[in-house]
Structure formats: structure tokens, C-alpha cells
N, C-alpha and C positions, 0 to 999 in steps of 0.2 A: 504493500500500500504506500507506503514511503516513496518506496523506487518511483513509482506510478507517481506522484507528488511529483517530484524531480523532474520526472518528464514533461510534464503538464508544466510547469515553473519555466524551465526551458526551451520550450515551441512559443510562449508567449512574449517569453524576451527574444525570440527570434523572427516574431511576429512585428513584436515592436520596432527591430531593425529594417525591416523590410518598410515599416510604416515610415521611419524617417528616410528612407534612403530614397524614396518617394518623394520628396519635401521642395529638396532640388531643382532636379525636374518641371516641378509643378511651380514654384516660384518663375522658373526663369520663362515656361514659357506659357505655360496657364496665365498667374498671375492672380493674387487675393481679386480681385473685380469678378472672380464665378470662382466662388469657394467649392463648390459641387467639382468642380471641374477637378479636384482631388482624386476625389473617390473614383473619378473615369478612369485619370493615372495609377490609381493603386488596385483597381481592378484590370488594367490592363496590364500591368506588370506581374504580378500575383502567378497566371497562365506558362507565362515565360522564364518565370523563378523555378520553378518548378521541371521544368526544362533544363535536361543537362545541356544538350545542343547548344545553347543559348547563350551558356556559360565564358563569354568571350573577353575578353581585353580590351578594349575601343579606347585610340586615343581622339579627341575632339579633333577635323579637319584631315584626317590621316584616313586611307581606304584602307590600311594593315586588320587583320584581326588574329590572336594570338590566343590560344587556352588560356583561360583566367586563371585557374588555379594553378597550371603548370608558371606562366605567368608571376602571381604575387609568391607560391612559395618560398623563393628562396630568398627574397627581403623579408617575408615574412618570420623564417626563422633566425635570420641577421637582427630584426627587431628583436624578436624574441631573446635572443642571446645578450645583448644589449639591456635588457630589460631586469630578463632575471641575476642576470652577472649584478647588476644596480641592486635591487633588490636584496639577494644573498650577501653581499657586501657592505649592504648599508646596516640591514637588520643583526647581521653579528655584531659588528661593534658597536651597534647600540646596546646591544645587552653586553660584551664586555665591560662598556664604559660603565654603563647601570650599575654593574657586579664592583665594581673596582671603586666608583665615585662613593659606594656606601662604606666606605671606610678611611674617608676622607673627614676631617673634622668638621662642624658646621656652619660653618660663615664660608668656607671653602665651597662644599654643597650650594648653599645659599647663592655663591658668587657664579655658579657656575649656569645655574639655574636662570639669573640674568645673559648669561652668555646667551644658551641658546632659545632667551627670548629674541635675542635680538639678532641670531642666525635664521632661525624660525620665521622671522620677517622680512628676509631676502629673497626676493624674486628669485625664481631660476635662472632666467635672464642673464640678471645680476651675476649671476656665480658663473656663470657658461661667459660671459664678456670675458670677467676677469680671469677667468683662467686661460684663455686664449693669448690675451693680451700679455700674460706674465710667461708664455711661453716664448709667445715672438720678441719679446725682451729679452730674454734668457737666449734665446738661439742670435738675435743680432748681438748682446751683447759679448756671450762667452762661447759659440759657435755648437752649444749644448741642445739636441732636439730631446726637450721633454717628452711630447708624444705630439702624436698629427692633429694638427687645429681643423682638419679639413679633409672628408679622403680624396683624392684625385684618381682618376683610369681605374688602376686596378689595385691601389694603395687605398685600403678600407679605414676610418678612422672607429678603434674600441677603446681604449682604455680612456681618452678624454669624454666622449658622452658618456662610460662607465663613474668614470673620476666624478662628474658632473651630477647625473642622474642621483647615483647615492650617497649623496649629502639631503638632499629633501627626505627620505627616508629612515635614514639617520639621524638625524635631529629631531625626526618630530615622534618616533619610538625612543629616542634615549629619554625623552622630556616626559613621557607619558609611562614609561618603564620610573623615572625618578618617584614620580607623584604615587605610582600604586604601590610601590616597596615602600613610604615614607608613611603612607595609611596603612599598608599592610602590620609596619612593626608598630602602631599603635593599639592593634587589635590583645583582645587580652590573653589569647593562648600563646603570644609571644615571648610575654609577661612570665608564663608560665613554664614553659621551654628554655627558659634563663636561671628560671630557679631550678631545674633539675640539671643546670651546668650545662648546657647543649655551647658549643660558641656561636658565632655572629655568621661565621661561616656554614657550620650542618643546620640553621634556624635559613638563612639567604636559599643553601640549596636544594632541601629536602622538604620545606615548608613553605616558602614565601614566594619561591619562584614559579613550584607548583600550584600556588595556587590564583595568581593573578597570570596564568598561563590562557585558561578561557577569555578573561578580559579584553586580552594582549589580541589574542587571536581576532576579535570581534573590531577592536580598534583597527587592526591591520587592514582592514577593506577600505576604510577612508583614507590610508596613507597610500595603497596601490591603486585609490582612484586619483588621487592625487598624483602620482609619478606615471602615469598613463598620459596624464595630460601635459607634461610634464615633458615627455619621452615626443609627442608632438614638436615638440618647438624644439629640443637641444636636436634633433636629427637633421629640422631643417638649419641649424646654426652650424655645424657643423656637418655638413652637406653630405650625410650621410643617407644612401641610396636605401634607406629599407623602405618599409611599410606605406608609409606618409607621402614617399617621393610617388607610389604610383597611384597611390589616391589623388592627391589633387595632382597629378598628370593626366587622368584617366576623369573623373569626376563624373561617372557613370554611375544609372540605380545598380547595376549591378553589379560596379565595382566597387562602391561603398557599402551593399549589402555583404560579401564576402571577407570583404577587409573588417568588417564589425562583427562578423560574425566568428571568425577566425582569432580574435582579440577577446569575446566574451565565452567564446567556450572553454578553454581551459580553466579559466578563474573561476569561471560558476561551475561548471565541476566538480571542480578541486575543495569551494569553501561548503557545497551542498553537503559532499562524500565526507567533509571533515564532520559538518553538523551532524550526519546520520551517524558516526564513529563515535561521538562523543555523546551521543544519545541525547541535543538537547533540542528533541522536539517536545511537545505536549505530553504528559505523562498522562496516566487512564484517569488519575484520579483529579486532576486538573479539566478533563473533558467531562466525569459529570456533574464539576461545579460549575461547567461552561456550560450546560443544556438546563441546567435551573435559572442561566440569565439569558432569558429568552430576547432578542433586539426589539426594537419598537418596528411597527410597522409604520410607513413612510407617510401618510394620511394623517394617525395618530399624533408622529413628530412633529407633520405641520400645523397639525390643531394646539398640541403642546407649546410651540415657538410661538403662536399668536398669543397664545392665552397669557404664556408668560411676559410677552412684553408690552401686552397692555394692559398689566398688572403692576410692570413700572415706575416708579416715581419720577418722571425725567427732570423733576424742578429741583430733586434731590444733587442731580448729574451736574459736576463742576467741571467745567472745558478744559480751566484753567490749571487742571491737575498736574496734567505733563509740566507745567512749564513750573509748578513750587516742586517736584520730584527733580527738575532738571537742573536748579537755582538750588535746590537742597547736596545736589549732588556735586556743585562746583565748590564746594567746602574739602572736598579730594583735590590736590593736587595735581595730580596725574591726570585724574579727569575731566580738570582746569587746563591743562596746557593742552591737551589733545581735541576739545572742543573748542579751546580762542583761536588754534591755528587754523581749523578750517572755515570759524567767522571770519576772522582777519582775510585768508586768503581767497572764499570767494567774495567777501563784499569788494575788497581792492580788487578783482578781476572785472566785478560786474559795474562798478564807477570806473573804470579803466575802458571799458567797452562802450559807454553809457556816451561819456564824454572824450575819447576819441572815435568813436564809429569804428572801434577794432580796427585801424589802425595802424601796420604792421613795417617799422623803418626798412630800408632796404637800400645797400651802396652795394653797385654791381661791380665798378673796381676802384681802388683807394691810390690816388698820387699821393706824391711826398711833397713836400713844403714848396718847390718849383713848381708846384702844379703838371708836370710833362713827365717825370718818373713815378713805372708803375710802383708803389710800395708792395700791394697784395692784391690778388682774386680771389672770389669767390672759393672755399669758403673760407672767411675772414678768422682768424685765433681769436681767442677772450683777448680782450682791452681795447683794441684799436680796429675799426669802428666802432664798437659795441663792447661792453662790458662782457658778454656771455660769450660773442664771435657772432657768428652766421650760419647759415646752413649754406648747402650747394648754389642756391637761387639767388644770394646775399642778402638775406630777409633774418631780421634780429631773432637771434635765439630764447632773448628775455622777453621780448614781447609775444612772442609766441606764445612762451609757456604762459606768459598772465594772461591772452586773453582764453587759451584754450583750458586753462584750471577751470574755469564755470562752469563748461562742458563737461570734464573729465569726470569732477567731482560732485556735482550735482546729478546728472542722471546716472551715476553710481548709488549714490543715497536715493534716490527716486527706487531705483532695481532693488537694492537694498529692502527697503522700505516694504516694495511691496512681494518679494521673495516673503518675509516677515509675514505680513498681514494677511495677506492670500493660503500663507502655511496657517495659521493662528485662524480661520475659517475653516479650514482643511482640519486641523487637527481638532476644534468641538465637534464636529462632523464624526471624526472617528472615535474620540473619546464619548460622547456623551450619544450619538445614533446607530451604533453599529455591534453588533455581539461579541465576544473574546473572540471566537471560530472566525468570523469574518477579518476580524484583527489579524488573526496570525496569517490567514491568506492575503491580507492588502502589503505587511509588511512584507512576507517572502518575496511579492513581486517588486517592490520597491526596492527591498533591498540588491535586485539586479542593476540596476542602477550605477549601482559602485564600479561594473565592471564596464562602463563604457565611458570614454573617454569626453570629459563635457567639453576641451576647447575644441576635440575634431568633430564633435556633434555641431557647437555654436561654428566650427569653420563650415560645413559641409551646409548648415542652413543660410547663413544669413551672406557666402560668397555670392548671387545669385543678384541678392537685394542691395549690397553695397559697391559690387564694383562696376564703375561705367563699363559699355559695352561703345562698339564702334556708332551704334546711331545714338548714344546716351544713356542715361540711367534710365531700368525700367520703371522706378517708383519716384514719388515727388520727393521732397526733401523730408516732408513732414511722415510721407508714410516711412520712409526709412527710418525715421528715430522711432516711429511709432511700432514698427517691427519689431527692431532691434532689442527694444524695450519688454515687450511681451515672449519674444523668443530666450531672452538672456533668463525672466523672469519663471517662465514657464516649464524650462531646464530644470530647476531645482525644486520647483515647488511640493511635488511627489513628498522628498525627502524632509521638507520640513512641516512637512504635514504631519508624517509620522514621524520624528523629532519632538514635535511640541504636541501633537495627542499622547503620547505617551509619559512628557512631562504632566500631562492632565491627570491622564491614569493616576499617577504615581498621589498628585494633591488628591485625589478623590479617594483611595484608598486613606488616608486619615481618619482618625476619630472624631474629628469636630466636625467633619464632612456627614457622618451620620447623623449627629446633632442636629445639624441646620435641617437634614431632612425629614427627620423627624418633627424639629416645629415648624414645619411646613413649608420650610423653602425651595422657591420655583428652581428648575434648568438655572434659567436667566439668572436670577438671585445669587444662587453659589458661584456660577462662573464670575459673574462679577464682584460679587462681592469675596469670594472666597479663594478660587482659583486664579485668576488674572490678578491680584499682587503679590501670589507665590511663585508664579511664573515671570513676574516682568521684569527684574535682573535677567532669567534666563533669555526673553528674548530680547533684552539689550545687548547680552553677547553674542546670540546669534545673528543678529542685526552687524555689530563688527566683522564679525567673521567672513560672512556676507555682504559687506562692502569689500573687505580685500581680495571675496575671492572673484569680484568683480574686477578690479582693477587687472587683477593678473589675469583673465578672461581679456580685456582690452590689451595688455600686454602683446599675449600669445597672439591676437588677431593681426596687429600691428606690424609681429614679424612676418606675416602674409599680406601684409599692406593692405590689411581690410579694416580701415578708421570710420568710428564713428559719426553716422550722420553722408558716410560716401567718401567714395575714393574718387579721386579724378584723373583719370588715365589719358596720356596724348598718345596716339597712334603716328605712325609712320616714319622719314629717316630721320635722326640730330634730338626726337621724342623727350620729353621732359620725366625725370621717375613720378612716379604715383605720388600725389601729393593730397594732404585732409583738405577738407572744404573748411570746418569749424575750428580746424587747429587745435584738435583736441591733441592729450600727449600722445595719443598713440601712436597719432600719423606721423610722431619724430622717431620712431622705432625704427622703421622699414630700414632705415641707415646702416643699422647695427655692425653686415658683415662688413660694409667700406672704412667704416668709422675704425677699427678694429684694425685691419690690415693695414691702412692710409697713415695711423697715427694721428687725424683728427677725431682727437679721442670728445672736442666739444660736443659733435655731432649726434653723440649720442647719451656722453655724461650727465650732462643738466639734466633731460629728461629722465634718465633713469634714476639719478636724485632726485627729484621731484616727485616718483611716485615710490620709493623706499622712503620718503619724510610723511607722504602720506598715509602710508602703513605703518609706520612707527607711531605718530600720530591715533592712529584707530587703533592698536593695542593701549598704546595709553589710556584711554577710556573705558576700555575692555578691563582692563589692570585696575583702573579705579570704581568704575561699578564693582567687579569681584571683591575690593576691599570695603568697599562700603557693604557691599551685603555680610560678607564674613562680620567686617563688626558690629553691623545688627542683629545676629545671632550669636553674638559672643566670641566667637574663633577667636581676632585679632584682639587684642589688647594692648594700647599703649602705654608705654613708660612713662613716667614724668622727665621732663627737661632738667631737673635738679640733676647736678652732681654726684650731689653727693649721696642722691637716693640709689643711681643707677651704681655707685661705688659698692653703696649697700647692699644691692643685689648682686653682684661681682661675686662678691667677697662672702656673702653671709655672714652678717653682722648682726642681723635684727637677733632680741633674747629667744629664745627658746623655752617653751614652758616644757618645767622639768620637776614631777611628780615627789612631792614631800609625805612625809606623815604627817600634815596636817592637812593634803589633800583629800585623804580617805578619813576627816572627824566625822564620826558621827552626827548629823544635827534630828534632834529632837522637834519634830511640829505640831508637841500637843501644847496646846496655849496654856500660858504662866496661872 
């Protein structure tokens, strides 16, 4: 029955690929104006899928046709090798370091914990430039090849996208491996295991490891959906011929159905076969506490949702709530510097825009003090013309980034925002109208998810809708933000649907939660009044996490010069590179591999400072909501500023109550 699960689990997420791979297609030449006109495409494809014949290789404009599969396999397992070399590599010395870090002293620990916040918040990008860049230094300065930046012919590039890949991997299990071992030994059988002498060692390996081993294993799917996407962009930076290169060479339903398909079967597989192994599905007696919570019927729920909200008080409802919860919370620090920089930086971009009309300086070539000698061409270094330099076109680097920060950063929080809200609908939906039984089937299919790559999903939809074509773009400007918007949005929402119904779950299972309904309180009632300000730290970090994983989503697009709002492509000889319409940062990405090799390292620095300050920035906030909730549940506690208190605690100075024989007097309380 299990098996049969499994299978059924996996036709549907093969279903699903076949549904986007469709998307394509139907964007470029359909076109949203007859949305029916979908299901024509995904009906006619459906016939031909099914079809080995059919199975072919097509490049666009090319009469060649070549076996698809014979075709993609062998980048496909160059991906592959690539992938899991990353992988295996990363996840060991995460748990080394884990093993090793815990016998380190505690400000040590503490310090290091900072570290890889702040690795954790480095674009892949980021690490794949510089590494590149520290190679071709290394080879012009000391004639040393570290490893190949690039493969060329028949010289394949591995150990630098290996090098690259597993540090994302690495970092974010060593940090998540520190936190369960630190909760772990606070548990009381550790307690326990110390007083019978065990050491820190046989308690680390025979108890502690095994037991945050399921945990580990369960976080593992959001770190390998993250290094999938991840494995997208360092292949094409390093112009490595696997997987990626014959997808978007090919950009066919059926070469994008194959390619996703071939990427999502191993992994779901692999974490299915683990789950049956490990036995944690449903247990019997769990199924018939599940057939005694009957769902509501969908009639009922509607009569229920009316009833309850015109039951109501709305004069009770204060608007103004968010805004003393968000003035309460700038008493954090951290949650103060991360929230002024993004006021500061887009009100200065959007009075910058306001009263220049965007604006954009530009010296095409620069004399020197005779006026008749060239000094420089395009692109100009920081200082001269411009504090930041120039790009190719000789258009200011700093004006760029101010006025396209409005852009970048604002319909990020817009995405953000409504990933969040759209999940937080989603999730009363499944916490409060749907059975456990139906639960665990909505999650199992969600949880497939993990195993498909979201930048080469958001590449493979919104290529279509963003890049001009020779007679123009097919959508106006508005419907392409408006796309963009819903598809970036629509990507995740699945997941934090079941994300945040299951933080419902978790407040509904309380005790005061039977109270309330016991004296009579509605749906409505508890969700608001009881659920939604247990849950609202947690979706203010979800809400972070989800604006960066927007930004790296515009990142990764950017290295395929697909900017938000439209690319603008010239055609024919002497052509201008792909340049953004709105100057959002992304559209200063495309640069990357010139910027790199050329040593006009402006070209690409600024911009990729500018959105690792805005990521540091959003964990700040993240960092400070986490500490303000911890100390309103007691966790943190601060010291006092005195000295000589803190000397006190040092030291253990304060007296000690120390038992006398006049502690054990007698006293007598029969009255005089």
C-alpha cells in the first residue's frame, strides 16, 4: 500500500512537470489574452509525451533532430557528478565541523555562529565571482593554475563549480547541525548520561547524533532544493556544458519535461525509500484518531466562515496595530538598522527619480585637461567620471543602482509580502478545513517540490514574457511586472501554505485552545484572537527569508539577462548587450563573466554589494524579531550594564545560603 503511495506521489509530480513544461510554449505563442488556449497546449502535448518517437532534441531554427535522451544523458550525468561531489562534500564537513566546534569553548561557539550568519548570507554569485577572480590572480600573479575558471573544447571545469556548489550546503547544515546539538544537550537524559560518567564524546556519538539524525535528514530537502538552484547559475558561470546548457539551448516542452524529470526522480526516490525505511508514515493508531476527526464538508465551512465573521466586532479591529508592533519592535537594534536602511534607501531612490525623471549621467569618452587627449573609454574606473565608474555604454554606475533600488527592493517586499499572505490563507484553509488524512496527502505532494529547481522553473517561465523578440516584446510593460509578480509569487506558495498551517496545527493543539472553545469561541475568534499573535514572529521570518530568496531568484535570472520588468535586446551586426528597461540591479548582473576576466571588476562589484547589504540588512530584522520574541518568552535575558554586577557574575561573589542549626529551629504556631 505504501509502494502504491509512492507511485501515485510520483506520476503526479511528473504530471506537474509536464504541466509547466507546457507554460513556455503557451506564453510565447498563445499568450495570457485566451487562457483556454492552455489546456489546447497541454492537451496536445500530453498524446506526444507519451510517444517515444517523439522523444527528440530540437534546437530552435536548426532542421537537426537528435534522441533526447541519448542526447541530454551524458551532461546529464556530468550534472549529476557535479552535484552530488557538492553535496557529499559539503555535508561531511558540516558534520565534522559540528563534531569538533562542540568542544570548543563558548564565546568561541558563539563567534563562530556569527561567522556563518554572515557566510549564510552570501549569494552564490558572490562566492563563484570570487573565486574565479582569486584564481586568475593567483595564475597572472604566480603563474599557479588553481583549477579551471571555465571548461573550454574538451577541458571540462569540476573541482571549481564542486569548490563553489559546496559551501551553500555546508554552511547552512553546519548552522542547523550547531542549533540541534546545543538543544539537544539541554535535554534532561543528557543530564543524566553525565552523571553515570559517559564523556562528551560517547553522549555526541551514540546519543545526540542519533538522535537529531531524522531532523537533519528532513532539513536536508530545503538545503538540496537550494543547491539545485544553485547548480543553475554556477554551471552557466562557469560555462560548464551539463544539464542547463541544453535546456535553455533547446527550450522545448519536451526538452524541459525530460530535463525535470530526470532531476526529480532520483531525489524523490531516494527521500520516499528513506521515509518508508525509517517507518515515518502514519502509524494505525494515529489513523483511528484520524477517522474520529471527521473534515467539515465545504457548504458547512462556508456557512461556518459567514457566520463567524458576522459575528465580529470590527469597531473592536485596530489598523493601526502593525504599525505600534513595528515602533515596539525598533527598541531592537538590529531590527532598527535593518528596517532605517531600507526606509533611507528607497525613499532616496524614489525622490531621486521623482525629481530627476530617472535621470541617468553618461560620458561616452573622457579628455584630459587639453580637451584633445583621450584620458578613458567607456567603461570609465571609480573616480573619474563618476565616483562608482561606468558600465560599457558610459552610463553612471551610482545612478543606476539609486534609481533601480525602488525597483529591486520594493517588488521584492511586494513578492515577499504576498508569498506570506496568500500562504497564511492557504494555510487556515488547511489547518482549520481539511482532515489529518487529507493533510498528510496535501503535504506529501508539496513536499515534491523540494526536488525541482525554482530558479530553472522561474527561468523556463517567465524567459518567454521578459525577453524582446525580433518584432518586440510580447506583453506590455505592465503585464510583464504583472506576470512576473504572480509567477515569482505562485512558485512558493504551495510551501508556505503548509509551512504556516502546520504552525497552526501546532497553536491549536494547546490547552487554552480548548478553552476558548469550549466558551464558545468562533473559527474566526481563535485564529485571531489566539493563533495569529503566536504565529506573527513566525511569519515575520518567513516574510525575510522570503524577500532574500527573492532577491537571489532576480540574481540567478540576471545571469541569463532576464531583468525585471524586460530585457531589451538589439538585433543584428556592432548589436548592443541586453540591457534592463527599469535598471533594476539585476540587469547589472549579465556583466558578470566580462567583468571577471577584463578586471573591470566595477562592473559588476557595486551591484553585487548592493544586494549582499540588502541581505544583511533582512537578516538583521530577522535576528531582531527572533530576539525580541525569545525575550518575551523568557529565553534571553539581559545583564545589567554595571560592572561590577557583570564582575559578580564572573566571579561568583554573591553569598550563598549555607544551612545552620538554626535553620532546622523548631517554630511553634500554637498562639501565646
Amino acid at each position: 500500500m505504501r509502494l502504491i503511495r509512492v507511485g501515485i506521489f510520483y506520476l503526479l509530480g511528473v504530471f506537474a512537470i509536464i504541466c509547466i513544461s507546457v507554460f513556455p510554449q503557451f506564453f510565447a505563442n498563445t499568450g495570457i489574452s485566451n487562457p483556454l488556449g492552455y489546456f489546447k497546449d497541454l492537451g496536445a502535448f500530453l498524446p506526444e509525451f507519451v510517444q517515444f518517437d517523439s522523444w527528440v532534441y530540437q534546437v530552435p531554427r536548426s532542421p537537426g533532430e537528435f534522441s533526447l535522451l541519448g542526447t541530454l544523458w551524458e551532461p546529464y550525468m556530468y550534472s549529476m557528478k557535479i552535484l552530488l561531489s557538492a553535496l557529499l562534500a559539503g555535508f561531511s564537513f558540516a558534520f565534522i565541523f559540528a563534531f569538533l566546534t562542540n568542544f570548543l569553548p563558548q564565546r568561541i561557539i558563539q563567534g563562530i555562529k556569527r561567522v556563518l550568519d554572515f557566510f549564510e548570507s552570501i549569494p552564490d554569485i558572490v562566492i563563484a565571482a570570487l573565486l574565479q577572480a582569486l584564481t586568475i590572480y593567483v595564475f597572472h600573479a604566480y603563474g599557479v593554475d588553481l583549477f579551471a575558471v571555465a571548461s573550454y573544447m574538451d577541458e571540462q571545469a569540476f573541482f571549481g563549480p564542486v569548490l563553489t556548489l559546496s559551501i551553500l550546503p555546508m554552511v547552512s547544515l553546519f548552522k542547523i547541525l550547531l542549533l540541534m546539538i546545543e538543544e539537544e544537550f539541554l535535554k534532561d537524559y543528557v543530564g543524566f548520561l553525565k552523571s553515570k560518567g559517559i564523556s562528551k564524546i560517547g553522549i555526541l556519538l551514540r546519543h545526540v547524533l542519533k538522535n537529531i539524525l531524522p531532523t537533519t535528514f528532513h532539513h536536508s530537502k530545503v538545503i538540496i532544493w537550494a543547491t539545485l538552484s544553485s547548480q543553475f547559475i554556477i554551471e552557466q558561470m562557469f560555462n560548464v556544458h551539463g544539464l542547463t546548457f541544453y535546456v535553455v539551448g533547446s527550450f522545448q516542452p519536451m526538452t524541459i519535461a525530460a530535463a525535470l524529470i530526470l532531476l526529480f526522480t532520483p531525489f524523490f526516490l531516494f527521500f520516499q525509500l528513506v521515509d518508508l525505511w525509517t517507518n515515518q508514515e502514519i502509524t494505525y493508531t494515529q489513523q483511528i484518531k484520524m477517522k474520529r476527526k471527521l473534515s467539515i464538508e465545504p457548504s458547512q465551512l462556508f456557512k461556518n466562515i459567514v457566520t463567524s465573521f458576522s459575528n465580529v466586532h470590527w469597531r473592536n479591529i485596530k489598523p493601526w496595530a502593525p504599525l505600534s508592533i513595528f515602533f515596539r519592535h525598533m527598541k531592537n537594534y538590529k531590527f532598527a538598522i535593518g528596517s532605517l536602511f531600507f526606509i533611507i534607501l528607497i525613499s532616496y531612490s524614489l525622490i531621486y527619480s521623482v525629481t530627476t525623471n530617472n535621470h541617468i549621467d553618461k560620458v561616452s569618452i573622457l579628455y584630459e585637461a587639453d580637451g584633445v587627449s583621450i584620458k578613458s573609454t567607456p567603461p570609465h574606473p571609480p573616480g573619474t567620471p563618476f565616483l562608482l565608474g561606468t558600465d560599457g555604454a558610459g552610463f553612471s554606475m551610482y545612478d543606476m543602482l539609486i534609481v533601480g533600488a525602488k525597483y529591486t527592493l520594493v517588488f521584492a517586499i511586494i513578492i515577499a509580502i504576498l508569498r506570506v499572505f496568500i500562504g497564511l490563507l492557504g494555510g487556515m484553509f488547511f489547518a482549520f478545513a481539511i482532515g489529518p488524512r487529507h493533510q498528510n496527502w496535501i503535504e506529501k505532494m508539496v513536499d515534491s517540490i523540494h526536488f525541482l529547481p525554482l530558479s530553472v522553473i522561474a527561468y523556463l517561465l517567465l524567459g518567454p514574457i521578459l525577453m524582446e523578440g525580433f518584432s518586440g516584446f510580447a506583453y506590455s510593460m505592465t503585464e510583464r511586472i504583472v506576470l512576473e509578480i504572480i509567477i515569482l509569487t505562485i512558485l512558493v506558495v504551495p510551501l508556505t501554505s503548509v509551512l504556516l498551517g502546520n504552525e497552526m496545527k501546532r497553536v491549536l493543539n494547546y490547552e487554552f485552545i480548548l478553552s476558548a472553545k469550549v466558551l464558545g469561541g468562533s473559527r474566526v475568534h481563535i485564529f485571531w484572537r489566539h493563533v495569529l499573535p503566536h504565529i506573527g514572529a513566525r511569519m515575520t521570518i518567513l516574510f525575510g527569508q522570503q524577500f532574500i530568496q527573492v532577491l537571489l531568484i532576480f540574481m540567478h535570472l540576471g545571469i541569463f539577462n532576464f531583468f525585471f520588468g524586460g530585457t531589451n535586446v538589439s538585433f543584428g551586426l556592432g548589436a548592443a548587450p541586453p540591457r534592463t528597461i527599469t535598471y533594476e540591479w539585476s540587469g547589472l548582473i549579465g556583466s558578470t563573466m566580462h567583468a571577471i576576466s577584463s578586471g573591470e571588476y566595477w562592473l559588476i562589484a557595486w551591484v553585487l554589494l548592493a544586494f549582499m547589504v540588502s541581505i544583511f540588512a533582512m537578516q538583521f530584522i530577522i535576528q531582531g524579531v527572533k530576539e525580541m520574541q525569545q525575550t518575551k518568552v523568557g529565553v534571553m535575558y539581559k545583564l545589567r550594564k554595571h560592572k561590577g554586577m557583570r564582575k559578580a557574575v564572573r566571579h561568583k561573589t554573591f553569598p550563598e545560603y549555607e544551612p545552620s542549626a538554626e535553620s532546622f529551629k523548631r517554630v511553634d504556631n500554637k498562639p501565646n
